[in-house]
C-alpha positions, 0 to 999 in steps of 0.5 A: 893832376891828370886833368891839369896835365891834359889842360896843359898838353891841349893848350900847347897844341893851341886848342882853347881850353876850360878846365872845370872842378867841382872842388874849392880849388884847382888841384886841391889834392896836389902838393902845394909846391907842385899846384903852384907851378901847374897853375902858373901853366894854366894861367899863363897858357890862359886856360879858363878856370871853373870852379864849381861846376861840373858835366851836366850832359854831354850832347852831339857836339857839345858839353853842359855844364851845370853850377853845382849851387845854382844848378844853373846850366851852360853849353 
């Protein structure tokens, strides 16, 4: 819920946003009312969504991201 509440926060403040989950799904863990309404900000606030990635290092400026499957990196 944390990570869907900064999502929110930075795209309201105009800053483009991609919110990663190694999980199934965004906010697997949240009650299913409440996932319901944070989704609907982040699609709305259009916040990139990945699934199944996580950090796979953290450089001067910049963050990979690596696909937990294919182990497939991007910057």
């Amino acid at each position: 819920m944390t990570s869907m509440e900064a999502a929110i926060y930075l795209a309201e403040k105009d800053h483009q946003v991609t919110l990663l989950s190694s999980r199934l799904h965004i906010g697997e863990t949240v009650h299913q009312y409440l996932r319901n309404e944070y989704l609907k900000k982040l699609y709305n606030l259009n916040i990139k969504l990945l699934l199944h990635y996580d950090i796979g290092a953290i450089k001067e400026n910049h963050v990979i991201i690596r696909n937990l499957f294919t182990n497939k990196k991007n910057n």
